[in-house]
C-alpha positions in Angstrom: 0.0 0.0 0.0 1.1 3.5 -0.9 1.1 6.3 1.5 3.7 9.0 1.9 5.2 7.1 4.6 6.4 4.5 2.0 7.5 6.8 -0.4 11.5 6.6 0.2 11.0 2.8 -0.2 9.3 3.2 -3.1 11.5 5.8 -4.7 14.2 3.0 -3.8 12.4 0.3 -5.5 11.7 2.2 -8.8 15.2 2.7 -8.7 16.1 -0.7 -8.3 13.3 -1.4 -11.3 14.9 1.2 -13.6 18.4 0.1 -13.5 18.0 -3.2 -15.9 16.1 -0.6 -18.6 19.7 1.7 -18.4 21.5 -1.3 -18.7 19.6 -3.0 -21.6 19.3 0.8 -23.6 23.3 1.1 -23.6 23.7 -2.7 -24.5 21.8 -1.7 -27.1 23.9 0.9 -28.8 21.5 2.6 -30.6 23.2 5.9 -30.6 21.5 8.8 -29.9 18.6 8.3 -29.1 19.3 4.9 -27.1 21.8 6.6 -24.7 19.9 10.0 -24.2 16.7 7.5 -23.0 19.6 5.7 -21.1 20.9 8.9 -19.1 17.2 10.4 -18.6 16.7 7.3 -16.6 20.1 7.2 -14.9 19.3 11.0 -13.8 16.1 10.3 -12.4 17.3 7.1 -10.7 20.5 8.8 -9.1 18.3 12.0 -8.3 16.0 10.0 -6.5 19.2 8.5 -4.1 19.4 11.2 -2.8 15.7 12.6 -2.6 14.7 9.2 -0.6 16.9 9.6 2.1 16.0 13.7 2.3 12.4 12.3 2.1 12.9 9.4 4.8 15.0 11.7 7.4 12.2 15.1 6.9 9.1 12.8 7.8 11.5 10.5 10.2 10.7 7.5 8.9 13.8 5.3 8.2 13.2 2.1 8.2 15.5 -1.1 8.5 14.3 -1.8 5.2 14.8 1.5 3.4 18.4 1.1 5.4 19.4 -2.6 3.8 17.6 -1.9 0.2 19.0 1.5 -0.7 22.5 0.9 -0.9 22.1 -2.2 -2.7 20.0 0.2 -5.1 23.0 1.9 -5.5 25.4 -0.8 -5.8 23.3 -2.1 -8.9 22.5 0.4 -10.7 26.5 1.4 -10.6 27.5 -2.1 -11.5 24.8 -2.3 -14.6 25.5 0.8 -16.1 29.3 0.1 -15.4 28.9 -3.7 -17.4 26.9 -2.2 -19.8 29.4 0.2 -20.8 32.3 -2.2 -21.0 30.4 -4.2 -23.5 30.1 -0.9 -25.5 33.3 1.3 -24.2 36.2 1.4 -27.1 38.7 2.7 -24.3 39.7 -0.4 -23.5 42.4 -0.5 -20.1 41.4 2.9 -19.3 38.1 2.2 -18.6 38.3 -1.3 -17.6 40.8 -0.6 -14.6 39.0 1.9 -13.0 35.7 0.3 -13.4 37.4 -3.2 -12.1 39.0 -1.0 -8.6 35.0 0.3 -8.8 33.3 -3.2 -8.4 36.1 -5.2 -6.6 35.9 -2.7 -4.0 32.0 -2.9 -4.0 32.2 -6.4 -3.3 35.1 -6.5 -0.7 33.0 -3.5 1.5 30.3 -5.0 0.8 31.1 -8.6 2.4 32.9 -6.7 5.1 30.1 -4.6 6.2 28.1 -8.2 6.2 30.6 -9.5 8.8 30.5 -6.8 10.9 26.7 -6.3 10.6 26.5 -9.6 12.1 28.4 -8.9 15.2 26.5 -5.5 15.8 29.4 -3.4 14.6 28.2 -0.3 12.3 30.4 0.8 9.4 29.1 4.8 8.9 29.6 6.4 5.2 32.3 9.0 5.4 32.1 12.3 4.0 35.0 11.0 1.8 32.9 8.0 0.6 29.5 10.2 -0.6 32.3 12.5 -2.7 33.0 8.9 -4.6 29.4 8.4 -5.1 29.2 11.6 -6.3 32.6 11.2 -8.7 31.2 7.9 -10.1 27.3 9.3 -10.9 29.5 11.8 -12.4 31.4 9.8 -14.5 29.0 7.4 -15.4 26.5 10.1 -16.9 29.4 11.9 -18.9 30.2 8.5 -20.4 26.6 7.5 -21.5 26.1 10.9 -22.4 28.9 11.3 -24.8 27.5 9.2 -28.0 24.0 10.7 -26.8 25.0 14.0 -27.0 27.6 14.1 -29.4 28.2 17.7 -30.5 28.8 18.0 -25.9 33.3 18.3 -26.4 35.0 16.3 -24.3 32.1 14.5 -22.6 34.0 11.0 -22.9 37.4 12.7 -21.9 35.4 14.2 -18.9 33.4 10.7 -18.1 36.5 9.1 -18.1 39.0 11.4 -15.9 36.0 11.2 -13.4 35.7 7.6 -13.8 39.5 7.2 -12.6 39.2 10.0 -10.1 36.9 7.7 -8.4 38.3 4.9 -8.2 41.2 6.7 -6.8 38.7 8.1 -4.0 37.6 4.2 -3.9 41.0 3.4 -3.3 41.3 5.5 -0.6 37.8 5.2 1.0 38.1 1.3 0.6 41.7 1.0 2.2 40.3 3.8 5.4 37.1 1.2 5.4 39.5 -2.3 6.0 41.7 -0.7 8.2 39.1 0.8 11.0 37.4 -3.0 10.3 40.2 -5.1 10.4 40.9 -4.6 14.2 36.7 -6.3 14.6 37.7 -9.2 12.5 39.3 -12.2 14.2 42.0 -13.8 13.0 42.2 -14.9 9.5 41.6 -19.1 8.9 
């Protein structure tokens, strides 16, 4: 049931629902019109990460659900549009590398927040880590926006120096994220 209550979930959910279509439109390579659909979903979906949680802290009502299902919103709709630009991307290593540090990392966090979750143990997003967010939504729109917009200059030189600058920021955000967890995980077996 709807009610305004449930909107951040919902916002999170449409997200989650909108991130195959992004995928399957730059798959498709139709260029323009297939990227410029591509993007206009991609900029509502990443407009609406942040809106949820504005819209879930203003009415105060996070949930444990909203909590668990919007990073994982994230985390796929990232990974999609990153796979669905490597099938498509003719910058071979220097968009593979970053976008590899992007999704290793993912994983790795993600599996390491997991662990901790499960001995009561919270892992809060730096300041550091939201400006990597920011850098990849960045990036990623700049590169799916290039052969959409084609007469933008430098929108793939732009998507791509963003791209690495966040996986330099994942680097750093990742290695800070290990370290403060490593001294809550046991020993190693």
């Amino acid at each position: 049931m709807f009610t305004l209550a449930s909107l951040p979930n919902w916002m999170t959910v449409m997200r989650i629902a909108i991130t195959p279509l992004v995928a399957v439109l730059i798959w498709s390579d139709i260029e323009p019109l297939g990227y410029q659909f591509a993007l206009y979903l991609y900029t509502i979906a990443s407009v609406t990460d942040y809106v949820d949680g504005f819209i879930a802290r203003w009415l105060k009502v996070e949930s444990p659900f909203g909590e668990m299902l919007d990073p994982i919103a994230d985390k796929l709709l990232i990974a999609a549009v990153l796979l669905a630009l490597a099938s498509v991307n003719k910058s071979g290593w220097l968009f593979l590398m970053p976008a590899l540090i992007i999704l290793i990392r993912e994983f790795v966090i993600s599996g390491l927040r997991e662990y901790l979750a499960k001995q009561n143990i919270s892992a809060p997003v730096t300041k550091l880590a939201k400006w990597k967010t920011t850098a990849q939504i960045l990036a990623l729109g700049f590169l799916m926006g290039a052969p959409g917009f084609p007469g933008f200059p430098l929108a793939h030189e732009i998507g791509l120096t963003l791209l690495w600058v966040s996986a330099i920021l994942t680097i750093q955000t990742g290695s800070a994220y290990v370290k403060g967890a490593l001294h809550h995980v046991g020993s190693l077996r």
